[in-house]
MIPALUM-639298 format. One line per 2 residues: number of its first residue (from 0); for each residue y, z negated, x of N, C-alpha, C. Coordinates in nm, 3 decimals. Each point is the difference from the previous one (the first is absolute). Last residue first. Layout:
// residues N
NUM> Y,Z,X,Y,Z,X,Y,Z,X  ...
//
This chain:
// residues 177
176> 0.962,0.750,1.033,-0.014,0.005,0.115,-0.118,-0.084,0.014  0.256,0.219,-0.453,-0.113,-0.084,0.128,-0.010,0.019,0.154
174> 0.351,0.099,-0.563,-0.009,-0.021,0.145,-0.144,-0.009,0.071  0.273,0.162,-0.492,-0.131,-0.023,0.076,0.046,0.003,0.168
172> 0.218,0.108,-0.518,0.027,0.011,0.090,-0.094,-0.106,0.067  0.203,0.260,-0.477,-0.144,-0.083,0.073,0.054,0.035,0.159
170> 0.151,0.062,-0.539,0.086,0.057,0.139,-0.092,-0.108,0.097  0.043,0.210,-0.584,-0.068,-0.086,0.113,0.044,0.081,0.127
168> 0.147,0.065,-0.550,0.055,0.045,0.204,-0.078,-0.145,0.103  -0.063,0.225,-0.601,-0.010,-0.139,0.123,0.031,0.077,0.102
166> 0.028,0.026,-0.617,-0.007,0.081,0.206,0.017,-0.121,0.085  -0.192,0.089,-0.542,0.049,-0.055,0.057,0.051,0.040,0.139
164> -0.194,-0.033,-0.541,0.036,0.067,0.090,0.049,-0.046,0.124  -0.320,-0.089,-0.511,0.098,-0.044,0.115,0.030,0.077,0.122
162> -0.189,0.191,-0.466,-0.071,-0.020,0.092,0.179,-0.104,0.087  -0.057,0.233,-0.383,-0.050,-0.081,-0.059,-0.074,-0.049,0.160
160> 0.466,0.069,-0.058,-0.102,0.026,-0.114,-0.143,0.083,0.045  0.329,-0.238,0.332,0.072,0.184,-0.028,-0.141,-0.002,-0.113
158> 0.240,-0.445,0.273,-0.089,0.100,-0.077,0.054,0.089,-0.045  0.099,-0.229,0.483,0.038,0.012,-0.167,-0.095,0.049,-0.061
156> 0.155,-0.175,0.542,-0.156,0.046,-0.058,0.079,-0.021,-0.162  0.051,-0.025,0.577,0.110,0.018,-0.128,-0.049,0.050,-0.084
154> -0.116,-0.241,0.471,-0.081,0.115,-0.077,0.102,-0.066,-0.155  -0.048,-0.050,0.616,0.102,-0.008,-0.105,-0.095,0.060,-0.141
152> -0.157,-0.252,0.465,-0.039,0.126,-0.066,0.073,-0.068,-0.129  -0.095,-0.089,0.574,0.052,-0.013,-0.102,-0.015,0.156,-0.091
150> -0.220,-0.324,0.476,0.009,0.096,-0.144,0.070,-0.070,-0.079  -0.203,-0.031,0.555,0.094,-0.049,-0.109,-0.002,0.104,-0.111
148> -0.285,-0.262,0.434,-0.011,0.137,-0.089,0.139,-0.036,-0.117  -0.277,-0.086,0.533,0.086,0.017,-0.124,0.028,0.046,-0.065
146> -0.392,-0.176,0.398,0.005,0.060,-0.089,0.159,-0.057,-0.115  -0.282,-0.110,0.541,0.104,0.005,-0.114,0.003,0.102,-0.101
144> -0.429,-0.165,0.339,0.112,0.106,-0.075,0.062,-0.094,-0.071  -0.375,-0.002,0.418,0.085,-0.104,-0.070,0.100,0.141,-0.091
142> -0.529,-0.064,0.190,0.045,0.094,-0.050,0.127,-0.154,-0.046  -0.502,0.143,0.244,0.082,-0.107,-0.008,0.144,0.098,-0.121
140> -0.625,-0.036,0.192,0.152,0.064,-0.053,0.089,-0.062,-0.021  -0.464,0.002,0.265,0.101,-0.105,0.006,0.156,0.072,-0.067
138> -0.595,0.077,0.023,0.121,0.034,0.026,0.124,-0.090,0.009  -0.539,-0.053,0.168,0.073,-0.019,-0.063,0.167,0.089,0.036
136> -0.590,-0.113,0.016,0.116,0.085,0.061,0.111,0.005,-0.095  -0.439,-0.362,0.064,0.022,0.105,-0.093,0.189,0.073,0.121
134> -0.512,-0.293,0.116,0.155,-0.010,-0.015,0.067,0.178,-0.022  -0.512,-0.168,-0.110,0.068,0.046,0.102,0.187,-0.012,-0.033
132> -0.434,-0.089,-0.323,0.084,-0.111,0.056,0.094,0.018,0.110  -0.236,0.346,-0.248,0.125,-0.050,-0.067,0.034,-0.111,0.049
130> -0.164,0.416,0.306,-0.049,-0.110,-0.105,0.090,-0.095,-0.069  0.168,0.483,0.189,-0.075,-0.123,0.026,-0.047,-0.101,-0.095
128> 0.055,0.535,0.036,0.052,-0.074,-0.102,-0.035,-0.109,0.051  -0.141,0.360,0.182,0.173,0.101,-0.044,0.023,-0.130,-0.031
126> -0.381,-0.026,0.352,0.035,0.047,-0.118,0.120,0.002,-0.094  -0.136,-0.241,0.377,-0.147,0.057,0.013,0.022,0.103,-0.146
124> 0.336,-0.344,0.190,-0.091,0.108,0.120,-0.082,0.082,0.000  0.380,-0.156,-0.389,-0.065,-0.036,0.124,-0.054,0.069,0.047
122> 0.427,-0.018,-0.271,-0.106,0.054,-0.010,-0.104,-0.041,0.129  0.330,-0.248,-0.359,0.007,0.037,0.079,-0.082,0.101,0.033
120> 0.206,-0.087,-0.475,-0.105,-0.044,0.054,0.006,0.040,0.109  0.440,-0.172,-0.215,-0.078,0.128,0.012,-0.105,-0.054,0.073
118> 0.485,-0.268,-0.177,-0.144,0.014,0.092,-0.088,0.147,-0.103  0.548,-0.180,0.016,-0.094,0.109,-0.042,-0.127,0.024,0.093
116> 0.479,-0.341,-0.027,-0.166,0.062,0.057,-0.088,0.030,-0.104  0.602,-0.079,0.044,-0.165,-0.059,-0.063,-0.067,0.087,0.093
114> 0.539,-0.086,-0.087,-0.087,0.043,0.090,-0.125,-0.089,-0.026  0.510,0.118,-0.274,-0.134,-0.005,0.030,-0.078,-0.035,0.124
112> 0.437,0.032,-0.350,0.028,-0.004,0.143,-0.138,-0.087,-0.031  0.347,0.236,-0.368,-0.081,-0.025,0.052,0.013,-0.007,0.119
110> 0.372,-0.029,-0.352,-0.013,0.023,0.137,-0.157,-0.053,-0.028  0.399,0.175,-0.337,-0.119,-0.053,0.061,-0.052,-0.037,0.085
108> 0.417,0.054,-0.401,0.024,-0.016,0.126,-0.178,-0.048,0.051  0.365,0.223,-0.406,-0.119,-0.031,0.000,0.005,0.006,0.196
106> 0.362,0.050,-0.486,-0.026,0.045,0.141,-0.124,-0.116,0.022  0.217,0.260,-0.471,-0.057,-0.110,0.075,-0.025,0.061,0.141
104> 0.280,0.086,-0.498,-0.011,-0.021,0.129,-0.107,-0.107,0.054  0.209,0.314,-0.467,-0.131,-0.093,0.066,0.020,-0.023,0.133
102> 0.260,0.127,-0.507,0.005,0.002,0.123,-0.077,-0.099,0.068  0.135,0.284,-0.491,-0.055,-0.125,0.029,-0.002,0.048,0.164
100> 0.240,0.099,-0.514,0.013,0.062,0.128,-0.078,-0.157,0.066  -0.025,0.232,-0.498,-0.020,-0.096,0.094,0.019,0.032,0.098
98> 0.128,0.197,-0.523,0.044,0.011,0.165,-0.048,-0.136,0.071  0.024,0.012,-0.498,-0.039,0.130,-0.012,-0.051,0.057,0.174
96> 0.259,-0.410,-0.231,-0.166,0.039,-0.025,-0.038,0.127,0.014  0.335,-0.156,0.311,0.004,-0.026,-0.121,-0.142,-0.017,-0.067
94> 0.078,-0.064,0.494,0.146,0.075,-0.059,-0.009,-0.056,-0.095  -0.261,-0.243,0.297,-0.039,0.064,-0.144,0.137,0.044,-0.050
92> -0.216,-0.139,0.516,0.142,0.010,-0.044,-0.035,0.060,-0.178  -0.311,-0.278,0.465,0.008,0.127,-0.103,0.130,-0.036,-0.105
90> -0.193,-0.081,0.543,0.075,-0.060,-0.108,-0.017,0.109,-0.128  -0.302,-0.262,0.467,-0.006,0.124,-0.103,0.124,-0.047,-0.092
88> -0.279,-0.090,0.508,0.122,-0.036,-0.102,0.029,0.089,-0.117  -0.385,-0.161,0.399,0.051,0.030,-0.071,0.118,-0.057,-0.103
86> -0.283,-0.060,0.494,0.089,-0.021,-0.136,0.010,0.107,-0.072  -0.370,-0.191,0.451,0.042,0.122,-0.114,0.121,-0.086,-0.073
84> -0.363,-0.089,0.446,0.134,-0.055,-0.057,0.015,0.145,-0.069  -0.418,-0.172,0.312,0.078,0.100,-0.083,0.093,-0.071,-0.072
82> -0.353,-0.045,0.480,0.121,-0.084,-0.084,0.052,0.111,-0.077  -0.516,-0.084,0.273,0.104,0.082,-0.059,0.126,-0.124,-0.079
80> -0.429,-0.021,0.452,0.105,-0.034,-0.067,0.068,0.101,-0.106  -0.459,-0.150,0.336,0.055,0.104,-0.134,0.126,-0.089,-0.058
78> -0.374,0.048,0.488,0.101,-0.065,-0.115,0.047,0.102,-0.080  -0.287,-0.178,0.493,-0.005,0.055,-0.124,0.103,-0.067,-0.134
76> -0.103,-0.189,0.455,0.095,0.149,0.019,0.008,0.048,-0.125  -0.266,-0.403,0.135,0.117,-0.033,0.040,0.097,0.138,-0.024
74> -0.468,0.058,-0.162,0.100,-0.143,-0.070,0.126,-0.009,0.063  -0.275,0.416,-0.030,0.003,-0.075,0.124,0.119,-0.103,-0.083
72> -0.469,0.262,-0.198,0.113,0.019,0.002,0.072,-0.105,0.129  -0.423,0.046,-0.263,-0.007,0.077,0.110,0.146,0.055,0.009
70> -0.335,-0.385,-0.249,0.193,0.029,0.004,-0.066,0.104,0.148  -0.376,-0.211,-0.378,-0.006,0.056,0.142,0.174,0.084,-0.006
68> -0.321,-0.191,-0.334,0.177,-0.078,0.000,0.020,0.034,0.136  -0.423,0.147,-0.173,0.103,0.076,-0.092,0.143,-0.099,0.071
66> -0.439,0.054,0.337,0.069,-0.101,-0.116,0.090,0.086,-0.043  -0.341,0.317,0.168,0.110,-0.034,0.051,0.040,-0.118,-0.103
64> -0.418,0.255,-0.084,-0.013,-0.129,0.048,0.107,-0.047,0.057  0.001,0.431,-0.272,-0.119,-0.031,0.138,-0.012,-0.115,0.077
62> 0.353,0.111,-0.345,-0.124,0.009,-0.069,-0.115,0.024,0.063  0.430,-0.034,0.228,0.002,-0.145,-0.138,-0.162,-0.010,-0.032
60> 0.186,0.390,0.228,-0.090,-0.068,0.107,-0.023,-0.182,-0.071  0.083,0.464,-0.320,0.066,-0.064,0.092,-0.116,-0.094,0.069
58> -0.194,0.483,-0.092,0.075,-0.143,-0.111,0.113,-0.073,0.135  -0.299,0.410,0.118,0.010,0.003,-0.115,0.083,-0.120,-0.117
56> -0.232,0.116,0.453,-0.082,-0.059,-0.098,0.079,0.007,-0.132  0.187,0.162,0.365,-0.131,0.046,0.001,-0.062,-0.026,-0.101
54> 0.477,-0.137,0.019,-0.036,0.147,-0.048,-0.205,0.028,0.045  0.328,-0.496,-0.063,-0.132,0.113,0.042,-0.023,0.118,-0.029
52> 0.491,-0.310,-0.055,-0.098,0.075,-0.070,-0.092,0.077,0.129  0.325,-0.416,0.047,-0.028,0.107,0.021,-0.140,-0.003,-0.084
50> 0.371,-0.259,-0.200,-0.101,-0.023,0.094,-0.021,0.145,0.053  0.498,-0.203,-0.236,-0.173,-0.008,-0.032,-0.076,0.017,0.150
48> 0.493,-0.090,-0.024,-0.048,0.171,-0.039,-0.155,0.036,0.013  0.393,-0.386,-0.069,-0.137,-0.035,0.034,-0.022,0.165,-0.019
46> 0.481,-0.327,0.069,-0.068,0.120,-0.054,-0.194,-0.044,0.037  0.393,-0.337,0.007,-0.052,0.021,0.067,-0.100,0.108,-0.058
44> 0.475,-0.126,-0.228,-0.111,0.029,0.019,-0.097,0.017,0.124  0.476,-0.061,-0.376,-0.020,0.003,0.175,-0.152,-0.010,-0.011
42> 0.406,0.154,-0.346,-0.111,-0.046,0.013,-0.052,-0.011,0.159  0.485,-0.013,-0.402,-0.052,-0.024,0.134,-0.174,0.012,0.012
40> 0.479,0.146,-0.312,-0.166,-0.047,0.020,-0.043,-0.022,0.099  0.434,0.099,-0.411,-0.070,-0.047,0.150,-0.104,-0.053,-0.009
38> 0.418,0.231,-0.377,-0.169,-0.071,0.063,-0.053,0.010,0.162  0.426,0.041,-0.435,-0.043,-0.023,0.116,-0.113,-0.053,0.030
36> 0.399,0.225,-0.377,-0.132,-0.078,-0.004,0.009,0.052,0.102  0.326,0.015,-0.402,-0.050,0.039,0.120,-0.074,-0.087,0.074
34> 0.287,0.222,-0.475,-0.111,-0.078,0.059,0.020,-0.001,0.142  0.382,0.107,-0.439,-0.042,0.011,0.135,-0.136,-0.088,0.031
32> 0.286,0.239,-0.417,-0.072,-0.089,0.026,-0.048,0.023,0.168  0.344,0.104,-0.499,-0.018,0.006,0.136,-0.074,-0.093,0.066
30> 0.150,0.040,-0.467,-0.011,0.163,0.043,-0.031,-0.011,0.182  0.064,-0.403,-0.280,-0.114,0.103,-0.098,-0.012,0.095,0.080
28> 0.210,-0.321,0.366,-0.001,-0.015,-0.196,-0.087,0.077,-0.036  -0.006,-0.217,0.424,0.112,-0.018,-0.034,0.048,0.014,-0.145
26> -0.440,-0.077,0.332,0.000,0.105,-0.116,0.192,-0.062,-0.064  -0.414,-0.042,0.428,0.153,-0.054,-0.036,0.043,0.101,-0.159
24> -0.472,-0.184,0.333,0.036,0.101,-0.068,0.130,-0.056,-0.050  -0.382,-0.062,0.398,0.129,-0.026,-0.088,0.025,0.085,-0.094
22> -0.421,-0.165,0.383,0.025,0.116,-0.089,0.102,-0.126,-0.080  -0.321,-0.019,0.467,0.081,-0.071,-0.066,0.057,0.129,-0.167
20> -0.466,-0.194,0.446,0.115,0.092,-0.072,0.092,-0.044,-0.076  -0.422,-0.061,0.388,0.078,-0.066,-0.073,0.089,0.134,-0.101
18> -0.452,-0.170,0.418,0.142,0.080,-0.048,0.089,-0.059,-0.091  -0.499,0.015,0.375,0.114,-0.075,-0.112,0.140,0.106,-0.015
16> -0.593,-0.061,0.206,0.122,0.099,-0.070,0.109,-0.051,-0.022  -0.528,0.054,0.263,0.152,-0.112,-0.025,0.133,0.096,-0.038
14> -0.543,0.034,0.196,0.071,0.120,-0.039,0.102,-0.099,-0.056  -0.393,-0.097,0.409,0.071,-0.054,-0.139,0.101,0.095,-0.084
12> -0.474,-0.065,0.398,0.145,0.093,-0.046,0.039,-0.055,-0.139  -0.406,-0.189,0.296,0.171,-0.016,0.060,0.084,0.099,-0.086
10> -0.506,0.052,-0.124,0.068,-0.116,0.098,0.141,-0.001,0.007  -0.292,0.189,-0.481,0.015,0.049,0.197,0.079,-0.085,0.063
8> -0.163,-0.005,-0.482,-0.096,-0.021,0.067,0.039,0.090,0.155  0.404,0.015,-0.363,-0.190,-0.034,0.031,-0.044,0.054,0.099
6> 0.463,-0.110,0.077,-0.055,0.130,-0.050,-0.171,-0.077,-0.026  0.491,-0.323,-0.078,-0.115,0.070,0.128,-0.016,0.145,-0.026
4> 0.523,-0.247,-0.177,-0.214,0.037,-0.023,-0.056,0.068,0.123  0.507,-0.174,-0.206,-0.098,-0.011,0.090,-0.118,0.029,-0.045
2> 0.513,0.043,-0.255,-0.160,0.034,-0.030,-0.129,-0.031,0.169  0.557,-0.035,-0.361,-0.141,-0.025,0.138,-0.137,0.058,-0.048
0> 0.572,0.021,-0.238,-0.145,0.010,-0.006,-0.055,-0.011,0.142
//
């Protein structure tokens, strides 16, 4: 899958996606069945963290005569990257009719990695809030993380009349830096 696209009605920022996936399933006989499945994603982005808001007056500086396609962001520096990768694997075992033993694994892999502008109304000379054509004050947040995650979860499940029964041993484990 793709995806390119602008942002309405604002200049230079584009939000762009692609990915993909895959899913198997192997089933050998009646009593035994394995799935498993993979997804990836990619999105890259020149962020847009809107306009500064007029606290004097009360609105954004859009709705005081600022053009709405007004980029108060820095083209050559600004960015948005994420990459996620997930599998899963699942097998389930049918003792008899009476006993399902089923098993889940999946490990999961993220990484964000940011840096945008966060315009704010500046303040000028003559009062807490400058005029809305005055050049606005800006933040600059940034932020790169890895994120991992792995899980597994056993669950050995029968009926017991008139309700299904069952136990599970989930075992989770989490990385970030």
């Amino acid at each position: 899958m793709w995806q390119n696209a602008n942002v309405s009605e604002r200049n230079l920022t584009y939000d762009d996606r692609g990915g993909g996936l895959a899913a198997v399933k192997w089933t050998p006989n009646d009593s035994f069945k394995v799935t498993a499945n993979y997804v990836h994603t990619n999105l890259w982005s020149l962020p847009d963290f809107g306009v500064p808001y007029n606290n004097l007056l009360g609105a954004p500086v859009t709705s005081l005569g600022v053009p709405r396609d007004t980029y108060y962001g820095f083209v050559n520096r600004d960015f948005q990257k994420v990459q996620q990768d997930f599998g899963t694997l699942n097998a389930e075992y049918i003792v008899n009719d009476f006993v399902t033993l089923n098993n889940k694994v999946r490990d999961e892999r993220s990484i964000l990695n940011y840096i945008g502008t966060i315009p704010e109304q500046g303040t000028g000379a003559n009062g807490p809030a400058a005029p809305p054509r005055l050049p606005a004050q800006i933040r600059s947040p940034g932020r790169s993380a890895l994120t991992r995650s792995a899980a597994t979860r056993s669950r050995l499940s029968w009926p017991i009349s008139p309700w299904r029964q069952s136990s599970s041993t989930p075992a989770r484990s989490a990385t970030r830096s």
